[in-house]
N, C-alpha and C positions, 0 to 999 in steps of 0.2 A: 814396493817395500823400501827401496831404498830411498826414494823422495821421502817417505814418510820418518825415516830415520834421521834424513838430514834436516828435514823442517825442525825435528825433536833436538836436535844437535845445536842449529841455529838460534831457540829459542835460549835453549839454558845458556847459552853465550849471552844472550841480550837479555835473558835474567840476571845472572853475574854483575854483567857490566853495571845494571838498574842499582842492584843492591852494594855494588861497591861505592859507586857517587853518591848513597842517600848515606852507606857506615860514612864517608869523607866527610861528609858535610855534617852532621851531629856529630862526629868525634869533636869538631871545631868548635860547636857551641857550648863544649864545656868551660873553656874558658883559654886563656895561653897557656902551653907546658912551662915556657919559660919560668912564668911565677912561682912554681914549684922547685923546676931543675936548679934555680938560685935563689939565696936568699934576699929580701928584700930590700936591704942596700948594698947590692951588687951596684957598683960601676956602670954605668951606660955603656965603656967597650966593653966592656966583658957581654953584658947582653947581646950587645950588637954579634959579637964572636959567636956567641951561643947558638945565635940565630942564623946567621951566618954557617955555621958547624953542619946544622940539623936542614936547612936547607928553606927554613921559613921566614926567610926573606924574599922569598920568592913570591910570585902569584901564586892563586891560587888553585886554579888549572894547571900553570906548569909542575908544581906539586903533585895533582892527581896524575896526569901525566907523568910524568917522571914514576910512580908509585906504579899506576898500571904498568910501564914498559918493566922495572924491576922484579913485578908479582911473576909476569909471564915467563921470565926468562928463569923465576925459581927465587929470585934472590928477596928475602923479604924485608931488607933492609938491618939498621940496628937500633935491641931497646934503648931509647932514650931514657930512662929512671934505672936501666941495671949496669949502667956504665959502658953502655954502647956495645954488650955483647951483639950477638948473633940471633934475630929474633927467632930462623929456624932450628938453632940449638936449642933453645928455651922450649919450643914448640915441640922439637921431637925429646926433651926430657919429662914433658906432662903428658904427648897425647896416648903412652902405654896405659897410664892410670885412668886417663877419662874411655879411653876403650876395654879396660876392665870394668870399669865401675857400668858402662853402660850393656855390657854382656851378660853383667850378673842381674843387672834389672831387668833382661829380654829376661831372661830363666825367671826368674822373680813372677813376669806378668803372666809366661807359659805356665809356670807349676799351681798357679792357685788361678786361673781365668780358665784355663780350658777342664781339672775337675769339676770347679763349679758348673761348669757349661752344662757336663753333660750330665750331671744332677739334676739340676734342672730340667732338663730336654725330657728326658725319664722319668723324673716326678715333675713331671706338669702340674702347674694350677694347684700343687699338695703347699705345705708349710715348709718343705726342703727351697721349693718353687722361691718363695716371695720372701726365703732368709738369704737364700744366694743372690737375691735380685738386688737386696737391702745392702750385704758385707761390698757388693761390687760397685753399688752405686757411692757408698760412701767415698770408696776410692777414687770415682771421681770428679765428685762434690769437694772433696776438700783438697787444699794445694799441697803441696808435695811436701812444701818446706812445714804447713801445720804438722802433717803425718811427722814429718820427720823429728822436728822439737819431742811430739807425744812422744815416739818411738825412744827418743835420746832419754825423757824424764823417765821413761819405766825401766828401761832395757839397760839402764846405763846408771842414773841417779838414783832410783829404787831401789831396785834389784843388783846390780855392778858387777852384769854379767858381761857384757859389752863394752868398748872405751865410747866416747862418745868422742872423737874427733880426730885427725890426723889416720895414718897408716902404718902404723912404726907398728902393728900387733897382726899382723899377716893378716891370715881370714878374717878373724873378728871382726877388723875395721869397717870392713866392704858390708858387712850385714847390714845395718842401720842404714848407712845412704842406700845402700843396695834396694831395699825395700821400700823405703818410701820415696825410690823414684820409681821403680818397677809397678807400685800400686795403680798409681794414676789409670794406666793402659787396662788394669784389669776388667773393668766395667765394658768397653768398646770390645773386646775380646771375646767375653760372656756371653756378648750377646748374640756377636756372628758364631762363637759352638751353639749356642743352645738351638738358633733360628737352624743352623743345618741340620744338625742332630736330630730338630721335630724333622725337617724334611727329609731325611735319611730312613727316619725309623719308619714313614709310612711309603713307604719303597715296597714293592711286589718279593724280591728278593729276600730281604727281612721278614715279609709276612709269611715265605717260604719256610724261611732256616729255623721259625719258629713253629710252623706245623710240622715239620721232621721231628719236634723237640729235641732241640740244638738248646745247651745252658744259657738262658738269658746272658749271664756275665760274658760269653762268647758271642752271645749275636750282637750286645753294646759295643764290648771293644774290640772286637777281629775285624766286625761288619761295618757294622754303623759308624765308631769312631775313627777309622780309617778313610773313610769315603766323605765322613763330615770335615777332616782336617784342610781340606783345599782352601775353603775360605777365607778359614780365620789367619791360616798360614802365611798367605798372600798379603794380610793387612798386616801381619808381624813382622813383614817383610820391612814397611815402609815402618812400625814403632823402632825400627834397630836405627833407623834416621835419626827421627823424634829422640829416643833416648842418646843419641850421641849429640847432639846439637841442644838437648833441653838440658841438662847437666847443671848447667850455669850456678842456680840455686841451691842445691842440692851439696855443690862441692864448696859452696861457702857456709852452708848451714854447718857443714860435719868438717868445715876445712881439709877438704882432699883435696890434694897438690895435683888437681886436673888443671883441662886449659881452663873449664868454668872459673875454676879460683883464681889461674891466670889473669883471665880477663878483667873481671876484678879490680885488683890490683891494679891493670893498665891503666882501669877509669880513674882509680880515685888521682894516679899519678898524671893523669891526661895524659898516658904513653901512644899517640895517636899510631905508631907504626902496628905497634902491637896488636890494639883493640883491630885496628882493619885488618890486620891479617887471622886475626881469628874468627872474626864472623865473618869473613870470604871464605875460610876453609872449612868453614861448618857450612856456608852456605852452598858450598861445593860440594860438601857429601851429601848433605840431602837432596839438593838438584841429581846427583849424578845417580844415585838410588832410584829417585824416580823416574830417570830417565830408562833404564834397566828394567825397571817395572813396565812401561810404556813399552820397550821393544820388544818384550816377552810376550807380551799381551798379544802386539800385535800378531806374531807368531801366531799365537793359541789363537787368536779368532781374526780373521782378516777384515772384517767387515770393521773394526778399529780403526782403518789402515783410511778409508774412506771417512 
């Protein structure tokens, strides 16, 4: 067990590592920061200073170098476009918002994926059957950011029940991105309740508690939906990932002051510190999730372990 934990340990490092040199390398193809950080007849010293400042006169290995020995000791350098603050100030002043906003989308995919499921599951093959299959697959068929425009024109410019952007209106705000990031997952959700739910409901047990005559509505959700929730639970495990690191879109459609919007922002200014440190720390939560997921498993069934 413990070999198999370390191999799982070993690899997210050499994941990491993979996906930091590939962010280093395309943050550069955007173009120089310089061109931005100054204007266009800036002085040759001054640039040279600039460059100089920020450390990209250097190679560019010792650049990545230098980047990785700073990531690991914590320090994730300073933004270049916000006047050289603190890029983990900056980080830990959005990542509350992008962890609400992706909490409320886990609820979001829980509260309308796993009814539908067991609609479904229960009217099999009926017209409940093939409209829950229909409302989930739309979800996700279409991108987050379509849902979300729809959602912003009704909810918001129709009707102007909702604001359509920022957080300055407490709950409100979170609805609209809330949900149409939360939609995407409902369809993959659906489908692992409904597949357990049929497999639950033809269970010896079940065929019991309903020749006692036990209230259907009691043998669905005491019985069956209880023993069906392992599955889908497991997978929602890994969407709390997905929706923390898929954000991106989502927080620039409805401009929520996540890192998404962060991020953003870095590219259009080529703030190279920034952008890598944020898709390393996304890339970090979801490795590190699935890693959690892998050691559990292993636990629960050893033959994993092999």
């Amino acid at each position: 067990m413990q070999r198999f934990i370390f191999l799982r340990v070993i690899q997210s490092i050499a994941a990491l590592l993979v996906i930091s040199a590939v962010v280093f390398a395309l943050a550069r193809v955007t173009g120089d920061p310089v061109a931005i950080l100054l204007p266009e007849d800036a002085p040759d010293t001054v640039v040279e200073q600039v460059r100089e400042k920020w450390g990209l006169d250097q190679p560019i290995y010792i650049q990545y170098a230098r980047y990785i020995g700073n990531f690991v000791t914590g320090d994730f350098g300073e933004a270049w476009a916000y006047g050289g603050v603190p890029i983990t100030g900056l980080i830990a002043s959005r990542l509350p918002n992008t962890i609400m906003l992706a909490a409320f989308a886990w609820v979001v995919s829980a509260a309308i994926a796993l009814p539908i499921g067991v609609l479904v599951a229960v009217k099999k093959d009926s017209v409940f059957d093939w409209t829950g299959k229909v409302v989930a697959l739309i979800g996700q068929s279409a991108p987050s950011f379509a849902i979300g425009l729809i959602l912003m024109w009704v909810f918001a410019v129709l009707l102007g029940w909702l604001p359509t952007s920022g957080n300055d209106d407490g709950f409100k705000s979170i609805i609209l991105p809330g949900v149409a990031l939360g939609y995407y997952n409902v369809a993959a959700v659906m489908r692992l309740t409904r597949s357990s739910m049929l497999e639950v409901l033809d269970t010896e047990y079940v065929k019991l508690a309903r020749i006692k005559g036990m209230p259907e509505w009691k043998v669905i959700w005491k019985h069956c939906f209880r023993n069906a929730l392992i599955v889908p639970f497991t997978y929602m495990g890994l969407i709390g990932a997905i929706l923390l690191t898929g954000s991106v879109v989502i927080e620039t459609v409805f401009v929520w002051p996540g890192l998404g919007d962060l991020a953003i922002d870095a590219i259009r200014n080529r703030d190279f510190p920034v952008i890598q440190s944020i898709v390393i720390l996304f890339a970090a939560c979801y490795i590190f999730i699935n890693l959690l997921v892998d050691v559990m498993y292993a636990y629960l069934n050893p033959r994993i372990r092999y």
